[in-house]
FIGUVO-556901 format. One record per residue (C-alpha): residue in three letters; x, y, z. Coordinates in Angstrom, 3 decimals, m for minus. Example, Ala and Ser with C-alpha at 12.3 -4.5 7.8 and 13.67 -1.06 7.14 Angstrom:
! residues 2
Ala;12.300;m4.500;7.800
Ser;13.670;m1.060;7.140
//
This chain:
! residues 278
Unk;0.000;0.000;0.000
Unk;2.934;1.866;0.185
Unk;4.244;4.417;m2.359
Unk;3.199;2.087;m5.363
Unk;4.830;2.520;m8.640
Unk;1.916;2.293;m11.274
Unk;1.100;m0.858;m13.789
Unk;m1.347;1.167;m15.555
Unk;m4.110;2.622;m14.637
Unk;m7.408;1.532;m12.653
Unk;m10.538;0.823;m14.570
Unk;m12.805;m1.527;m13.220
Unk;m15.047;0.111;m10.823
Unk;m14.951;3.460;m12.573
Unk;m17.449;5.558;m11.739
Unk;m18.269;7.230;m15.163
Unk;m21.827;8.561;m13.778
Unk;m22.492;12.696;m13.201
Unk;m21.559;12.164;m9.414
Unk;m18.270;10.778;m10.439
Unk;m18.222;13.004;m12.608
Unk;m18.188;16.076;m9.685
Unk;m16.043;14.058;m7.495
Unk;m13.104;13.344;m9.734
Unk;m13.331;17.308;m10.997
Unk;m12.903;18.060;m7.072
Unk;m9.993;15.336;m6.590
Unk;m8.285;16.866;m8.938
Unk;m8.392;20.317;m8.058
Unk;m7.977;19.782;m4.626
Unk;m5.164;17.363;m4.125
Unk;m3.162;19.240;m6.879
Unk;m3.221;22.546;m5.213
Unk;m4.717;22.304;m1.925
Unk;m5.427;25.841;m1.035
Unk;m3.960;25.406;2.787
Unk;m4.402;29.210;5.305
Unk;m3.081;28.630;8.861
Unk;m5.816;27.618;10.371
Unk;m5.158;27.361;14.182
Unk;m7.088;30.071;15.807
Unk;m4.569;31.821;17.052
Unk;m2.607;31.785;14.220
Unk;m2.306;34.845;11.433
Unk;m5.026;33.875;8.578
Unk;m2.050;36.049;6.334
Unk;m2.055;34.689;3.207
Unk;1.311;33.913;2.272
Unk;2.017;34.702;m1.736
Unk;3.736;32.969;m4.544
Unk;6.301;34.147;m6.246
Unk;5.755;35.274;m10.345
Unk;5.387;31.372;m12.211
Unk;8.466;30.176;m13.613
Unk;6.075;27.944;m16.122
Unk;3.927;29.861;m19.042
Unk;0.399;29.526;m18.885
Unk;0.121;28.875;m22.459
Unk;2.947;25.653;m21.829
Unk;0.531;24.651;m19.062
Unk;m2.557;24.732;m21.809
Unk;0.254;22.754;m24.422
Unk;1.664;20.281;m22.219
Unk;m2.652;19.144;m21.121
Unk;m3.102;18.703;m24.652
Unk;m0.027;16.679;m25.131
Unk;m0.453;14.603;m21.805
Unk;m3.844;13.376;m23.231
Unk;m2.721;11.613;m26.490
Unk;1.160;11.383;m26.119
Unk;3.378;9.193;m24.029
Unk;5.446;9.424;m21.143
Unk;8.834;9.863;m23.285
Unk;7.171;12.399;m25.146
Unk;5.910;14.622;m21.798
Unk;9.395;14.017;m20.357
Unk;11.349;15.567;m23.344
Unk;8.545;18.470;m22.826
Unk;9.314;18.961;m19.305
Unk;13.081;18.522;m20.531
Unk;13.235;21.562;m22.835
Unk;11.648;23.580;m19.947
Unk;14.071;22.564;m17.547
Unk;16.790;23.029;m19.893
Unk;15.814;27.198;m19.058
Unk;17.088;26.527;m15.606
Unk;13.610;25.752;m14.175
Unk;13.604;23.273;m11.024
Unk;12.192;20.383;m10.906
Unk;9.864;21.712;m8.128
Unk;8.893;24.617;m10.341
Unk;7.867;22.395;m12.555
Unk;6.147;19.554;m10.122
Unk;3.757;22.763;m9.008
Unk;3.394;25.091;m11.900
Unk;3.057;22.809;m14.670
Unk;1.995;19.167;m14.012
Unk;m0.215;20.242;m10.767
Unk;m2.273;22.420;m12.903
Unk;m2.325;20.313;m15.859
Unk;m4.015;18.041;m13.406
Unk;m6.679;20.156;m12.483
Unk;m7.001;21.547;m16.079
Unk;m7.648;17.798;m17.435
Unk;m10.489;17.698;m14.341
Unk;m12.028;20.996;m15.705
Unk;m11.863;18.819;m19.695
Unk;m14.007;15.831;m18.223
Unk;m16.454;17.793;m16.033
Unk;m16.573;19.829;m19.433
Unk;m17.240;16.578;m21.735
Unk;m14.015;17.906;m23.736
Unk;m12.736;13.946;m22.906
Unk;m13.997;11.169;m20.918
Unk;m13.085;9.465;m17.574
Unk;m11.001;6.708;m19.291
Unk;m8.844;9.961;m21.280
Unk;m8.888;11.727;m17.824
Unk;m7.567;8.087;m15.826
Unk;m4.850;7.328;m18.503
Unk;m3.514;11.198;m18.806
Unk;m3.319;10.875;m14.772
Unk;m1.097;7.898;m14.787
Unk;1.147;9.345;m17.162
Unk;1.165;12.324;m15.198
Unk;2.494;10.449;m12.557
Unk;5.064;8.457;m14.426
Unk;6.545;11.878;m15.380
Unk;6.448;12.844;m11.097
Unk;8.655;9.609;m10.457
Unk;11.497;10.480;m13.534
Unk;11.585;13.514;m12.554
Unk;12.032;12.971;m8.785
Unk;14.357;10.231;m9.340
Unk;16.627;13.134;m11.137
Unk;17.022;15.194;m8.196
Unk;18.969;14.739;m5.021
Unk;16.804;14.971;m2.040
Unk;17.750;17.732;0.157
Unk;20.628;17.469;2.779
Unk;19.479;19.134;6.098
Unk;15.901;20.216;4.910
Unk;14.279;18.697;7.715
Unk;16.449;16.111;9.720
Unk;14.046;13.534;11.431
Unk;10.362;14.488;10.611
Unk;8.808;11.750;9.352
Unk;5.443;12.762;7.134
Unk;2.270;10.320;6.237
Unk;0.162;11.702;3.055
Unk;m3.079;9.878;2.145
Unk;m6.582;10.622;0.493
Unk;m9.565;10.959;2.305
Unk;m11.137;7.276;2.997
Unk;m12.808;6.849;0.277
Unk;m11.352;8.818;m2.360
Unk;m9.732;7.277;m5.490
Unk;m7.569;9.505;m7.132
Unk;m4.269;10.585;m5.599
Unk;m2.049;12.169;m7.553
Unk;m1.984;15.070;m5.743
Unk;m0.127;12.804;m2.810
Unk;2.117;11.826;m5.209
Unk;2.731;15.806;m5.650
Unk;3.338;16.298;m2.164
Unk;4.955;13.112;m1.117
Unk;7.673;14.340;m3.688
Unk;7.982;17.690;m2.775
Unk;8.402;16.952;1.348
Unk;10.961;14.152;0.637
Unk;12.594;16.761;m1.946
Unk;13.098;18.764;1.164
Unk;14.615;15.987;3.320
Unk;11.535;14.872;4.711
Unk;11.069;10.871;5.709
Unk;7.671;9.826;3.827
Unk;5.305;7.442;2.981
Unk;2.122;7.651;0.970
Unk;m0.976;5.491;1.239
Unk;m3.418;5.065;m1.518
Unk;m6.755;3.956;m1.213
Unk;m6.135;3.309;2.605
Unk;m9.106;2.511;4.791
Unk;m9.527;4.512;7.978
Unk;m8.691;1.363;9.971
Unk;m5.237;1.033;8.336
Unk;m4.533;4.597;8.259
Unk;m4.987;4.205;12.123
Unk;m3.291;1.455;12.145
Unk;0.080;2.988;10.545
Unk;m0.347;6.165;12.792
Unk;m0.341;3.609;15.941
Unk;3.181;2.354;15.206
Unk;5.220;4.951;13.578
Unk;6.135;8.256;15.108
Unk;4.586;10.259;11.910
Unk;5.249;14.106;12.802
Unk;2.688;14.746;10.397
Unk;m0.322;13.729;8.257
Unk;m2.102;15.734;5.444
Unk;m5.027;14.429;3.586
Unk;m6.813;15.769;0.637
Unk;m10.341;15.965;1.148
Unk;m12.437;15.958;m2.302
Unk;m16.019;16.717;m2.196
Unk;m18.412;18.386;1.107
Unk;m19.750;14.612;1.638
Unk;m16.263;14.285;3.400
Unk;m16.542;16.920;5.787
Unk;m18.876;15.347;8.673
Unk;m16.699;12.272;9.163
Unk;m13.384;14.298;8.881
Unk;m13.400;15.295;12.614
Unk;m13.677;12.046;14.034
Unk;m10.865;10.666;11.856
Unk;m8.525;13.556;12.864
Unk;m9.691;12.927;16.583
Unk;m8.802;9.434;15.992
Unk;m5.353;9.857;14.497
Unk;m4.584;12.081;17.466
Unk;m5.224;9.509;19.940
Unk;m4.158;6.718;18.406
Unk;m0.889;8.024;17.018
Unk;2.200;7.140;18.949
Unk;3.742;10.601;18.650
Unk;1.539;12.371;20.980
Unk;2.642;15.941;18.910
Unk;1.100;14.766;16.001
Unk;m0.157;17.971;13.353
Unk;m2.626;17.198;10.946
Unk;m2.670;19.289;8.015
Unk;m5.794;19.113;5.112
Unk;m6.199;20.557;1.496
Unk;m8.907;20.550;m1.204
Unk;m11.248;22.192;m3.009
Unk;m13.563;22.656;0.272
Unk;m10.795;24.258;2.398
Unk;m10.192;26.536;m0.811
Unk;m13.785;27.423;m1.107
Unk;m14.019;28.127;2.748
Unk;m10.386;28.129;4.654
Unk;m12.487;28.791;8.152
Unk;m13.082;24.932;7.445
Unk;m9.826;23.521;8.584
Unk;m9.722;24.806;11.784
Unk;m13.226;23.733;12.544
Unk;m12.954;20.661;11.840
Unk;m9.574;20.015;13.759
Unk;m6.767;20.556;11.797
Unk;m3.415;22.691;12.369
Unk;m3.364;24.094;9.105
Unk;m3.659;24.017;5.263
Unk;m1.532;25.904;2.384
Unk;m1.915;27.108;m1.723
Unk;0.155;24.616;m3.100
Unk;2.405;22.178;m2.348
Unk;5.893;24.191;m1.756
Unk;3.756;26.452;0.711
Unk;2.597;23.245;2.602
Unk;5.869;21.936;3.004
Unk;7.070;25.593;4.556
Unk;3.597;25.512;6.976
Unk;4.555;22.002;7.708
Unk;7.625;22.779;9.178
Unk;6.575;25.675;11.616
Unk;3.835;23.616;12.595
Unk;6.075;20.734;13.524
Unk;8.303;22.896;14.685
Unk;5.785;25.630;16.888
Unk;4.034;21.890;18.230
Unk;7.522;20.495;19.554
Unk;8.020;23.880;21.472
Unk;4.799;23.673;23.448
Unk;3.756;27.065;20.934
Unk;1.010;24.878;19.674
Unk;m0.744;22.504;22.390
Unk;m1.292;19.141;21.408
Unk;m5.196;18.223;20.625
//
């Protein structure tokens, strides 16, 4: 359940009706850019900006047509040529294939391409995450020792946004592991026997939000790191940020760099008694 490197992707079981239809345009959006505002109480609701994108909006519109007929090779030597303008591999993990993600969401919900064009541009989307990870050194010193558990919502199928965020944390030194499709007793389960400094899930459609604070109760008291922060993202937490902190979180962020800088003065504010435990 681990991390899983694809064999293609999923397609028995698809849910090709109007309510899949809504959910997958919300996966999508969500776990690719989560928008995350500190949401402790006490914390500044801020919002911290981007820089200026390193990555065109018209390559973004390119590469989504390209991603949907063309493969991997062919997206690689895309993001290649970008690169090759001194672009980082992180630039591109957030400004091009995250949005491309969400744009391809927008083309099914849109009828521009169906769920089986939407499910194989996805996998090859996340073919390109691994090559392009697998290039780059993780980072010496980003964050010694914090250990970081990403997973969907229960439920949820799609997680390529994980994948986005599991690469960027362990691109900044972070220990992680990513579950896919994990039921809640399992992600309890994990949580109960490794010392996980944090968890995020991606939360994709308001049918979600009324289990979500048991689960994050649960994690709390079952994980065996009793400074456990819990950060969310998604389309509902961009639509109403207020969300996070009611129903327990520490804290959400705009995309996935962002998240991994929250992450870190989360950990970092809980360890110093700044934050109090749950």
């Amino acid at each position: 359940m681990f991390r899983p490197r694809s064999n293609g992707p999923q397609e028995n079981g698809a849910d090709t009706s109007i309510a899949g239809k809504g959910s997958l345009s919300a996966v999508v959006e969500r776990e690719i850019i989560p928008r995350l505002v500190a949401a402790h109480p006490r914390e500044s609701r801020t919002p911290v900006r981007s820089t200026s994108p390193a990555v065109l909006r018209s390559e973004v519109e390119s590469f989504t047509s390209l991603v949907l007929t063309a493969e991997a090779d062919v997206l690689l030597d895309y993001v290649d040529q970008i690169c090759a303008r001194g672009i980082g591999a992180e630039a591109v993990l957030v400004e091009l294939l995250a949005p491309t993600a969400r744009r391809l969401g927008e083309f099914w919900e849109q009828d521009y391409c169906d769920f089986i064009d939407v499910t194989m541009a996805l996998w090859r989307l996340q073919e390109v995450v691994h090559e392009l990870a697998a290039r780059v050194p993780v980072a010496d010193g980003g964050a010694p020792g914090r250990r970081a558990l990403f997973a969907p919502m229960p439920g949820d199928q799609h997680s390529f946004g994980a994948v986005v965020m599991d690469e960027i944390f362990t691109r900044d030194g972070w220990s992680t592991e990513r579950l896919t499709e994990a039921t809640t007793p399992e992600l309890l389960a994990r949580l109960a026997t490794t010392p996980f400094d944090l968890v995020g899930l991606t939360v994709s459609c308001d049918c979600h939000i009324r289990p979500l604070p048991a689960l994050i109760t649960a994690m709390r008291n079952v994980s065996c790191n009793p400074r456990l922060c819990v950060m969310v993202g998604g389309r509902v937490f961009l639509d109403d940020p207020e969300r996070a902190g009611q129903v327990g979180a520490d804290g959400t962020a705009a995309d996935a760099r962002l998240a991994v800088a929250l992450a870190s003065r989360l950990v970092a504010a809980r360890a110093r008694g700044v934050i109090a435990a749950a």
